[in-house]
N, C-alpha and C positions, 0 to 999 in steps of 0.2 A: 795644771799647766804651769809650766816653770819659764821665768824671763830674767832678764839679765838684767839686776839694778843697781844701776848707776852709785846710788848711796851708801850701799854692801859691798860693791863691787863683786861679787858672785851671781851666779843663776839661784834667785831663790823663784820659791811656792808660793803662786797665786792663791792667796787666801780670803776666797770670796766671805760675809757673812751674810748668813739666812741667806743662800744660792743665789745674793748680789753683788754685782761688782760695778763698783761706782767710780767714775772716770772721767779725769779733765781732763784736756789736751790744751795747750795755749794755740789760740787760735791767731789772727794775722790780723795787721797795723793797715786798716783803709783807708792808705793813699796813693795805689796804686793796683795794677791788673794783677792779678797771683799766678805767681810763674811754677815753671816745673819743681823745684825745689819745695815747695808748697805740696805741691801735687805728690811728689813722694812723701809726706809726713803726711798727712790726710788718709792718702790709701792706705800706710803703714796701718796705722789705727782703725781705721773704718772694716780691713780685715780682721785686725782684732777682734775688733766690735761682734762682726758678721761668726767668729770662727767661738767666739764666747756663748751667743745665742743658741750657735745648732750645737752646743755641750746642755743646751740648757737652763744656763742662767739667765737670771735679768741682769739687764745690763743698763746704768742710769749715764747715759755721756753728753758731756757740757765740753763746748767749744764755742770759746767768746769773740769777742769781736772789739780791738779795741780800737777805738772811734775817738780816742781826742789824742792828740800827740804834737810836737813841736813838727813833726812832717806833714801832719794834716793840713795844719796852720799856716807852713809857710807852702801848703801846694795851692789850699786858697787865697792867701793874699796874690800868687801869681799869676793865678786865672781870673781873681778878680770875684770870687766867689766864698759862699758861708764854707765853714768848716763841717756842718753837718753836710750842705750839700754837696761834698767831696766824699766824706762816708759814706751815705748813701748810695753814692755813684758806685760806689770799690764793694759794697756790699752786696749790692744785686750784681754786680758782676760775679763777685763769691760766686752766688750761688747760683749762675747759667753757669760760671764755667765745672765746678766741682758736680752739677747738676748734668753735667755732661758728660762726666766721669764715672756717673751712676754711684757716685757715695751717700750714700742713708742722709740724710739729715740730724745734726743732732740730739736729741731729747733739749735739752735748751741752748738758745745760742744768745747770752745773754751781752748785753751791750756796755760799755763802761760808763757810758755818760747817762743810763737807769740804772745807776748802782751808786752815786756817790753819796745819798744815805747810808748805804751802809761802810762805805770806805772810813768818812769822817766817825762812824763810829766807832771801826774798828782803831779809828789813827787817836781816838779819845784815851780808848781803854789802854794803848801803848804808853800815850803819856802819865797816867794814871799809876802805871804799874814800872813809871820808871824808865823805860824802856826808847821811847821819844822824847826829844823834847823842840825849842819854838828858838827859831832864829829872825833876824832881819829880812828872811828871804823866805822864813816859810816854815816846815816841820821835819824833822833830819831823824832815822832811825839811830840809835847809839848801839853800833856793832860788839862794840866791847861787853856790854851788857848781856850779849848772849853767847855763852862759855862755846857752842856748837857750831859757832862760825865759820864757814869753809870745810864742814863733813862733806858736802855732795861734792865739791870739787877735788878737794884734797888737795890744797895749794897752801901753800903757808904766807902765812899775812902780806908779809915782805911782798911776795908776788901778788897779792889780790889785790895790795893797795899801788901799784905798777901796773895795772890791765883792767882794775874797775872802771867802767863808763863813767865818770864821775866829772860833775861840772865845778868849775871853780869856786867856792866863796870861802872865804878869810872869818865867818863868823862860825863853821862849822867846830864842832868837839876835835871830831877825829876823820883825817884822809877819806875813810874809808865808809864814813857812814853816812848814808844816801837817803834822798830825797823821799817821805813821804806824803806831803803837801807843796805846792809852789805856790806862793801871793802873785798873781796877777790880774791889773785890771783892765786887759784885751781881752776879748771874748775870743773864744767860752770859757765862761771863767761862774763859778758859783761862790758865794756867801757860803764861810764855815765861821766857829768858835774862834778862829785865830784872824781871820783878814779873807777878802777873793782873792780866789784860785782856781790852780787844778790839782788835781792829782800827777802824784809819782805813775810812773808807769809802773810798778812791782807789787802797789797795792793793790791795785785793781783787781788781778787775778786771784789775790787771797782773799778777797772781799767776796765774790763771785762764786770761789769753789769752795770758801765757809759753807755760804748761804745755801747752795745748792745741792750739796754732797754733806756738809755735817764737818767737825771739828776734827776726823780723820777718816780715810778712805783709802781703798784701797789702789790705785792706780793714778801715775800724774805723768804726762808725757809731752813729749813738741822735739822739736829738731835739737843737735847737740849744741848747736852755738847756744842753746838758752841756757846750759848748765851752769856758765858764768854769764854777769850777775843776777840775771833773771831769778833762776829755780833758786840761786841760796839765797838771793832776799825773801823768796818767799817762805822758806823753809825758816827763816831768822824771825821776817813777822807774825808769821801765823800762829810758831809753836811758842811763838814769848804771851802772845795774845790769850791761847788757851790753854797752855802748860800740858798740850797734848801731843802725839806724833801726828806731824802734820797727813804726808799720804807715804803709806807704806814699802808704794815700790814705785821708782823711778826709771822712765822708759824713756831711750831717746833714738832717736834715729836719724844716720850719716847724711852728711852732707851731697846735694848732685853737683860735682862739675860737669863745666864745656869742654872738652877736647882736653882736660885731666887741670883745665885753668880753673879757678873759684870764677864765680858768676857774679858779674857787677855792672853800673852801667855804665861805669868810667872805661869797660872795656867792652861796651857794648855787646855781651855775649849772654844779656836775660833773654831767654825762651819763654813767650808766656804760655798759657794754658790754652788758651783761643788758637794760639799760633804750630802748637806740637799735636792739640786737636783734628786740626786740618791738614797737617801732615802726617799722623800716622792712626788714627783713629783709637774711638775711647778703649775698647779693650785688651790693641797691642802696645798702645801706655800705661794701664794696669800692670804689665804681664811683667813688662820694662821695668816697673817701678819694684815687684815682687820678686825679680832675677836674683839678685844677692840679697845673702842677710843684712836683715833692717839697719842694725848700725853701724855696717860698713860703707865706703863713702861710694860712689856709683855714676859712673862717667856716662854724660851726656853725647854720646856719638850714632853713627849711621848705622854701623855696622850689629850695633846690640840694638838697637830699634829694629834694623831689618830681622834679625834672628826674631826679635821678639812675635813682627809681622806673621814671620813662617810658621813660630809657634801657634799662634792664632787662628792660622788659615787650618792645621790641621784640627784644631779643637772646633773647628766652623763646621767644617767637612763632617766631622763625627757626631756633632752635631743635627746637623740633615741628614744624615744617613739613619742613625736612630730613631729619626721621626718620618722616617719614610718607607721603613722596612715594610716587606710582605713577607707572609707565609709563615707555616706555621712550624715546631719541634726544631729541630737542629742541637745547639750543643748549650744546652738550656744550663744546667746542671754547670760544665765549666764556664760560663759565664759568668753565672753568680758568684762562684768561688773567687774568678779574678775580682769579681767588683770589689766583694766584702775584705779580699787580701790589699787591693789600693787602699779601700779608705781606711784600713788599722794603718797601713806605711805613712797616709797622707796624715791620718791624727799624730802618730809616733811623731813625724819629723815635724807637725804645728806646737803640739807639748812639750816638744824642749827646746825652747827660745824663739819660738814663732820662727822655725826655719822653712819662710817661703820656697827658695830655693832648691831646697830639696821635697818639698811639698809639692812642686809644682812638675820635678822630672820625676813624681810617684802617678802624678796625674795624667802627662803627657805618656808615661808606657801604659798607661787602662787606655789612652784614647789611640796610640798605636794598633793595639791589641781589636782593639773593635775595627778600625779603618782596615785592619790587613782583614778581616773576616768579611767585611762587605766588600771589599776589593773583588773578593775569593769566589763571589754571591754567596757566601755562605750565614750572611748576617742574618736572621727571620725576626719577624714580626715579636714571635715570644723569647726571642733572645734581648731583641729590644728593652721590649719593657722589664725584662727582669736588671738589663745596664741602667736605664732610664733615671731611678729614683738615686742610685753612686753620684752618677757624672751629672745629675742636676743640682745635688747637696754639693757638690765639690764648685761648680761655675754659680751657686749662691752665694757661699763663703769668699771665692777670689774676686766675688762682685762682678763676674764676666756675664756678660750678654748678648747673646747672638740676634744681631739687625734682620727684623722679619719685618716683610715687606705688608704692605693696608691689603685691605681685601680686592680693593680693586689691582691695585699692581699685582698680587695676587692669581688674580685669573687670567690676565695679560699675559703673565708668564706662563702660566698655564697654557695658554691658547697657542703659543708662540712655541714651546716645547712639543706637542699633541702636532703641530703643522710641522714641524722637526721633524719626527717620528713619522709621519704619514709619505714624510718628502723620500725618507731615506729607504723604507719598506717600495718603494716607487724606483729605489736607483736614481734618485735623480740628486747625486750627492755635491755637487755644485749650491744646488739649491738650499742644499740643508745645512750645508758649510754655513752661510751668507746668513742664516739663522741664529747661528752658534754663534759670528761675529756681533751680530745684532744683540744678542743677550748679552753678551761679555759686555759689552760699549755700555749696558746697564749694570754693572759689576754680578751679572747673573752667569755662574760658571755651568757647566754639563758635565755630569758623570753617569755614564753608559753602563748599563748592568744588562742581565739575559733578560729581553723582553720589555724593561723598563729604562727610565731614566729618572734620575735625580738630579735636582737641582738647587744650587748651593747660590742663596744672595751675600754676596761677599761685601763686610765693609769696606765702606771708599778710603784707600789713602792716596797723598799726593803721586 
C-alpha cells in the first residue's frame, strides 16, 4: 500500500515490519463535544485501520487523549468545576459520539495525565543530551540544536518563528523553542526535578507513541493543521531523544469547512457529531466523510450529504435484497466474476493513496449491478451468496452498517407486510396502501417482486 507522506512529500511504500503496522493518530484536546472535523480524521484512519487488517496485517493503533490543557483549565474554572471532571465529561462523549459512528476502538487510547512519568523522563534525557534546557518558567526545547528542524513542514525559520504558537517569555534562548515543562502551582499541576507543573502540549504525544509503539514505527497521522507546530516538535523531540527516525510516514488529512467557511465558534458554524448524527445518520456520514480524497479539504453542505444519503439508500437496498433472495441457479458464474473484478478495482484504487473516492464509485457500480438484477427478479438465492462474502468485506472496511431491526420489530414487520400481501391478493388496495404508509412512518420501505416482497429498514434521518 502506497500513501502520501507529508515528510517526503511523495506517495511512498507502506513498510509494515513482521506483517505489523504500528500507528498513532493524535487524538483530541477534552474540552469540548467533537465536531465534524474530528469525525472526518477518525474515519480517515479507522478505514485505514479496517482496509490494513482485511490485507492481513496486524495492526497496533494508539489514539490519545489529551486531558490537561490551558482550555480544559480555563472551561473548568468557568463552570466552576475540576479539570478532570471536564475530561471526563468530553471523553465519554468521545466515545458515544465516535461509538456511533461505528469506529473500532483503539488498541490503546492512552491519557496524558497517566503518562507524565514518562514525559519527565523523557524531558530528563533531552536535558541531558543538551538538547533542553531550565528557564524561570519551566523547561524550553533548544531548536537549534536539532539540525532537522522544519523537514515536515518545509518552512524556513524566518516563517516558523512568525506562525509558531509560541507564548511570550523574555528568558527563553531562541523565538522559536517551545515549551517542554511549564511551573505551575494551580492544579493540576505535578512535582518534577525542576519545580510543579505541567507539561507542554508536544511532549505528551512523543512520550505516548515512545512507550507504546517503540523508538520508530511505521505510521503517525491527525488532521493537517497538526503539521505545524504539533508533528515538527515532535519529530525535533523524539529523534533528539533517541537518535532514531521517529515514524516513517506521515499522514494527514484535509480540513471540513461550512458552506467553504473554516469552522469556529466565533462564527458559530461548529457542527458537532451528536448534531450531523441526528441529521443524517451514522453511515451516510461515513460515506460523506470518504467522498473525496483524504487530504483534500471537503465542504460541509446539504447537497453532498443528501448525495451521500442516496448513496446509502442504494447500498441498503442491496443490502436486503441479498439477504432476502429465493431460488435457486441463475447467473451464478457472472456474478462472481463481477464480485472478484470490484474488489481488484476496490483494492487498486485503496493501494494507491487510500483513494476512498474512487474505492467507493468501484463499490457502488458492484452494488448497481446486483440492484438492476433483483429489480429484473433475476437476483437468486445462489447468486446471492456467491455476492455476499465481496459486498460484506467491502461495507467492513468502509465501516458501513446496515440498521437491522430486534427480533421483535422484526416480526411486526413481518406480520404487517404478510397483512399487505394478503390485503392486495384480496384487491382490496386502499387497504394495503394504508399499510405501506404505516411501515414508511416506521422508516420500513417495500419493494415488490413476482410473488414476494422485500423489505428495506431504512436509517432515520432528519
Amino acid at each position: 500500500m502506497k500513501l502520501y507522506n507529508t515528510l517526503t512529500r511523495q506517495i511512498d511504500e507502506l513498510q509494515p515490519q513482521d506483517s505489523t503496522v504500528r500507528i498513532y493518530v493524535c487524538g483530541v484536546t477534552v474540552y469540548d463535544n467533537s465536531h465534524i472535523g474530528h469525525a472526518r480524521t477518525v474515519i480517515v484512519f479507522d478505514v485505514l485501520r479496517r482496509y490494513l487488517m482485511s490485507k492481513g496485517y496486524k495492526v497496533v493503533f494508539v489514539q490519545n487523549f489529551t486531558d490537561v490543557d490551558d482550555k480544559i483549565i480555563n472551561r473548568a474554572k468557568a463552570e466552576g468545576k475540576k479539570a478532570e471532571e471536564i475530561s471526563k465529561k468530553y471523553i465519554d462523549s468521545y466515545f458515544r459520539d465516535f461509538g456511533g459512528l461505528n469506529v473500532l476502538p483503539a488498541d490503546y487510547h492512552p491519557k496524558a495525565t497517566e503518562h507524565i512519568d514518562e514525559m519527565i523522563q523523557l524531558i530528563k534525557g533531552l536535558i541531558d543530551k543538551g538538547h533542553a534546557y531550565l528557564t524561570l518558567n519551566g523547561v524550553y526545547f533548544r531548536v537549534k540544536s536539532f539540525p532537522g528542524y522544519g523537514k515536515l513542514s518545509r518552512k524556513p525559520v524566518e516563517e516558523l518563528e512568525s506562525g509558531a504558537r509560541i507564548e511570550v517569555d523574555q528568558s527563553k534562548e531562541d523565538p522559536l523553542d517551545f515549551a517542554l515543562w511549564k511551573f505551575s502551582f494551580e492544579d493540576p499541576a505535578w512535582n518534577s526535578p525542576w519545580g510543579k507543573g505541567r507539561p507542554g502540549w508536544h511532549i505528551e504525544c512523543s512520550a505516548m507513541s515512545l512507550k507504546y509503539l517503540g523508538d520508530t514505527f511505521e505510521l503517525h497521522g491527525g488532521g493537517h493543521d497538526l503539521v505545524f507546530p504539533h508533528h515538527e516538535n515532535e519529530i525535533a523531540q523524539s529523534e533528539s531523544y533517541t537518535g532514531k527516525q521517529f515514524a516513517k510516514v506521515w499522514m494527514h488529512s484535509g480540513m471540513v469547512t461550512i458552506n467553504s467557511q473554516k469552522m469556529s465558534k466565533s462564527l458559530g458554524n461548529i457542527v458537532t457529531i451528536e448534531q450531523a448524527l441526528k441529521s443524517w445518520g451514522m453511515n451516510s456520514l461515513r460515506l460523506y466523510c470518504l467522498s473525496v480524497h483524504y487530504a483534500k479539504p471537503l465542504d460541509y453542505t446539504d447537497d453532498l450529504l443528501k448525495e451521500s444519503v442516496q448513496r446509502w439508500r442504494q447500498i441498503e437496498t442491496c443490502a436486503y435484497e441479498l439477504r432476502s433472495a429465493s431460488g435457486s441457479g441463475g447467473e451464478v458464474d457472472s456474478i462472481r466474476k463481477t464480485c472478484d473484478e470490484s474488489l481488484k478495482a476496490f483494492g487498486a484504487a485503496m493501494d494507491e493513496d487510500m483513494n476512498t473516492s474512487l474505492a467507493l464509485t468501484e463499490f457502488l457500480k458492484l452494488v448497481t449491478r446486483i440492484n438492476q438484477y433483483a429489480a429484473s427478479d433475476k437476483l437468486t438465492k445462489d447468486m446471492a451468496d456467491a455476492a455476499l462474502p465481496a459486498f460484506d468485506k467491502i461495507m467492513d472496511i468502509l465501516g458501513l452498517r446496515v440498521i437491522e431491526p430486534d427480533d421483535g420489530e422484526r416480526q411486526e414487520i413481518e406480520g404487517l407486510v404478510a397483512d399487505r400481501n394478503r390485503l392486495r391478493a384480496e384487491k382490496k388496495f386502499k387497504e394495503a396502501d394504508e399499510l405501506r404508509k404505516k411501515l414508511l412512518d416506521r422508516s420500513v420501505e417495500l419493494m415488490d417482486h413476482k410473488g414476494r416482497t422485500v423489505w428495506v429498514k431504512r436509517e432515520r434521518t432528519a
